[in-house]
N, C-alpha and C positions, 0 to 999 in steps of 0.2 A: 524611353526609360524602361527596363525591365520589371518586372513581375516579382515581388516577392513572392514565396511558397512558403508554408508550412509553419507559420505565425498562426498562431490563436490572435482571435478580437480582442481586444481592451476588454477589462469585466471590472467591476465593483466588486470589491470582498469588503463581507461587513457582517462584524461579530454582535451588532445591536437589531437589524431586523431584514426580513426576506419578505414579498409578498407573490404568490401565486394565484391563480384562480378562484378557490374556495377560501382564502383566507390569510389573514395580513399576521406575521407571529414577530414579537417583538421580546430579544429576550428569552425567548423559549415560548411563549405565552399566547395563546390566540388575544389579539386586540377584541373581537368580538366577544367571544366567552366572559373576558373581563370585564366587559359593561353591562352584559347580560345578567353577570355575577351580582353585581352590585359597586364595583369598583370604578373610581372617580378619575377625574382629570390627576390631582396632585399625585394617586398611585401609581398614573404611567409616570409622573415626570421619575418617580423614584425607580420604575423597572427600567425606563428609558435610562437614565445616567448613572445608576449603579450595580441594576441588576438582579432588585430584591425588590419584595413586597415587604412596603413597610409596616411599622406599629400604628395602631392607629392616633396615639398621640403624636407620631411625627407628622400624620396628615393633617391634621388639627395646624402645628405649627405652621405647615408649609401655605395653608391655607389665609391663614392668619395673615403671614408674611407677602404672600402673591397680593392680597385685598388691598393692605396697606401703600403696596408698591403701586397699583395700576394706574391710580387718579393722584397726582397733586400739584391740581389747579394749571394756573398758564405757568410750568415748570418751563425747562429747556426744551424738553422731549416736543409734548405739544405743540409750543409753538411755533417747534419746523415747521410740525404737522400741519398746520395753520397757513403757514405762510406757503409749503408747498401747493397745497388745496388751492389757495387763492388762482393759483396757476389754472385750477381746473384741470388738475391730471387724474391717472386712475387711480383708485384708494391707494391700494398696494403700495404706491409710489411714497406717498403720505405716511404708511405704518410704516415703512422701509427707512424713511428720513429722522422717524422718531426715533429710530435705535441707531442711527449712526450718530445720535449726540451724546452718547455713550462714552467716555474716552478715558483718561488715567486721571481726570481731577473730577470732573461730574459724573456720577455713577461710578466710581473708580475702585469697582469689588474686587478685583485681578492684581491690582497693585494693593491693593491693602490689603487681600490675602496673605500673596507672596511674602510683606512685610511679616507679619502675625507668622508665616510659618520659617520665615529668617529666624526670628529672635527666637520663639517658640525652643527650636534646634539647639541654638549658642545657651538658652538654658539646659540644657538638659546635659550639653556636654561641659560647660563650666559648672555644672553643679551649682546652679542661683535659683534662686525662690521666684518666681510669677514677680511679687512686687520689687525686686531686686531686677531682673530684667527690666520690667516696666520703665523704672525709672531711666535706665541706658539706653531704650528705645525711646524716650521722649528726649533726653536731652540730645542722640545723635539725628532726631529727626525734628526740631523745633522748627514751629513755620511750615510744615508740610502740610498740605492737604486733605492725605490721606490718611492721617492719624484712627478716622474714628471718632475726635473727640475736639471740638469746635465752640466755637460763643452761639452756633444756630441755634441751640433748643434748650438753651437757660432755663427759658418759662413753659415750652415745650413738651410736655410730658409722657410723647408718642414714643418715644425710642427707648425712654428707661421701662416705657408698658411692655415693648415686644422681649426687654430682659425677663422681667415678673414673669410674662407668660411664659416663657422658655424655663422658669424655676419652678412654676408649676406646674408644668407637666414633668419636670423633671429630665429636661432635655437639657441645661445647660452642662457643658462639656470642658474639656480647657481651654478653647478658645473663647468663650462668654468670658469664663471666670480670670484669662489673661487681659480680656478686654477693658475689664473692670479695674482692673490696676493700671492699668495705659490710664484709665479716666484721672483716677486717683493722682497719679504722678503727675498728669497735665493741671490736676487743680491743684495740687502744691504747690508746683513751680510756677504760674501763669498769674500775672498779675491781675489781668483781667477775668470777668466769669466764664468759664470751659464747664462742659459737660458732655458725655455720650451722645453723637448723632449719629441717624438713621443708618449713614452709610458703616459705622461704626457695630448699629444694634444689629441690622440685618445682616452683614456679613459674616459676625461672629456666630449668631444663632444659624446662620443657614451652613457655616462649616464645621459647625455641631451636629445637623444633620446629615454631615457624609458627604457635603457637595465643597467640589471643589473651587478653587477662585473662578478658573474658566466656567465653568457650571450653573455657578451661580451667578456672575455677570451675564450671560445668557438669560438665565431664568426672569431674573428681574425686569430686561431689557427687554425683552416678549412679552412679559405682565405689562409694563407699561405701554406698548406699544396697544394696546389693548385700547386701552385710556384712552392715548393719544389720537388712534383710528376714531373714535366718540367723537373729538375736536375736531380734527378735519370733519368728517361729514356735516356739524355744525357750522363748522367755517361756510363749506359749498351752501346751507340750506339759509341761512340768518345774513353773511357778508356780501356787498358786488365782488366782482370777478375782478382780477387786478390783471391786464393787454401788459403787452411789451411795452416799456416807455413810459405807461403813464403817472409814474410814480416820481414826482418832485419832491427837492428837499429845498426848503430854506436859507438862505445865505448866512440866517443868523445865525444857525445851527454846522457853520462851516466856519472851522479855527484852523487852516491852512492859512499857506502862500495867499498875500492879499491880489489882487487882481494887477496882471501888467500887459504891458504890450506885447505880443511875438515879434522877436525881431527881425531883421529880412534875412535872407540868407545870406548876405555877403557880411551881413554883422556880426553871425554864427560867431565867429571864432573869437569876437569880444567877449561874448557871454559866458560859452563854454567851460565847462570845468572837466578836467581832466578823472575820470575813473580811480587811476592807480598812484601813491605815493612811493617816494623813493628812499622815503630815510624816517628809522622810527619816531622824530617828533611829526614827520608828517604825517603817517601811519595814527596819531596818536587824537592829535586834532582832526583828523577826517571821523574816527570814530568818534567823539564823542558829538561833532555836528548830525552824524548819519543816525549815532542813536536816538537825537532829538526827531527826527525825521519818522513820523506815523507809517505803518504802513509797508515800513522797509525791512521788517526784521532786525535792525541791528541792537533795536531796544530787549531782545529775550536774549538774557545772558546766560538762562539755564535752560537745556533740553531736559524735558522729561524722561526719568530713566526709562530703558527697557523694563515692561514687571516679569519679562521672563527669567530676567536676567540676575532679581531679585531670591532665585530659589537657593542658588552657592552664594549670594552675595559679589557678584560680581560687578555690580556698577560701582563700587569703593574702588 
């Protein structure tokens, strides 16, 4: 095989940070000088994703916000983390597990952004008021997930606190204040008790401060892993260690196929059922046996949108 010539290496171009020998500059900014300075964690995350030194009541919020986020209890996150550890792997493995339970329904800041800057838009260009969209973004999204606004924090009073404090520093923006009419519209229409949750408070307030859905699902999803890293090392230092295999379950705790014989192979073709149908009522009856069927997929009748997809409105 010949030689190519006169190719440059592969390089990294990167408009957020450079580091050399005497010094890591992020942003324009020596890293060092900034902590020397007196500058904290939450003001890199603002030089890091947008570029500026922020107010200091934005620091305040974000801080606020990171606290809230990092610990709650055996969530999802955690108990990856937990269950990874049980393995006895290397932490990293454990903080890495906690942020991939991140996804469009739990922790789902990217798609409820996306949503929040859809309608946001379609108000602006139909000419309708915050509480006039609201109401069209709850009745075309009823039963979603990502609303924002849920029966979790009826009695709850964490998520309406992180609005308060986002009013008091004076940082609510129009996405708080659109939020707040999504809440409205869901408790109007919604038979049951709905109120503003977390995924709702924090979203809105953090895209008040400049960060965007990708942004802030990051942000959040590193806060917690924070937390999470806590549990695993707890898990390695308090639970035994869980081997390959040795983990039984219950029979009682099994609602499958009840126990039968395997047949011999020359019976095979008694048993057998065929794969593919040939005609729509057989097409018709296969599905809805296969839906009953755990485990198979045929029971998810809706794929989660793309939230990228959500920025033109393209999943309609």
């Amino acid at each position: 095989m010949g030689t190519v010539k006169g190719r440059e290496p592969f390089r990294w171009h990167s408009t957020i940070s450079y580091k050399t020998v005497p010094k890591i500059v992020t942003r324009g900014y020596d890293t060092t000088e900034l902590v020397e300075k007196g500058y904290g964690f939450a003001d890199i995350i603002f030089i890091n994703y947008q570029a500026r030194i922020p107010l200091l009541k934005e620091v305040k919020m974000l801080h606020y916000l990171m606290i809230l986020c990092l610990d709650d209890g055996m969530s999802t996150s955690p108990s990856i983390a937990r269950s990874v550890a049980k393995g006895h792997n290397i932490l990293t493995q454990s903080a890495g597990a906690s942020i991939l339970a991140f996804g469009n329904a739990y922790g789902a800041f990217q798609a409820f952004g996306r949503m929040l800057d859809k309608y946001l838009e379609r108000c602006e260009k139909e000419g309708m008021s915050y509480q006039e969209m609201a109401e069209i973004l709850f009745k075309e999204n009823r039963g979603s997930l990502i609303l924002g606004v849920s029966n979790l924090m009826v009695k709850d009073p964490a998520a309406k606190r992180v609005f308060a404090r986002a009013d008091s520093l004076d940082l609510s923006g129009r996405y708080v204040a659109f939020q707040k009419e999504v809440v409205k519209a869901a408790q109007k229409a919604s038979k049951e008790a709905v109120d503003l949750d977390m995924l709702g408070a924090v979203g809105a307030t953090m895209f008040d401060l400049g960060f965007t859905p990708e942004a802030t699902w990051s942000i959040v999803a590193l806060a917690r892993a924070f937390g999470s890293t806590a549990h695993a090392l707890e898990e390695e230092e308090r639970e035994p260690r869980v081997v390959f295999g040795q983990n039984l379950q219950p029979k009682e705790n099994y609602d499958g196929p009840p126990d039968r014989p395997v047949p011999s192979l020359k019976d095979r073709d008694e048993v057998a059922k065929p794969g593919q149908t040939k005609t729509l009522d057989e097409w018709r009856e296969a599905f809805g046996q296969r839906a009953k069927l755990g485990g198979s997929g045929w029971a998810i009748v809706e794929e989660i949108a793309d939230p990228r997809k959500l920025v033109k409105g393209e999943d309609k």
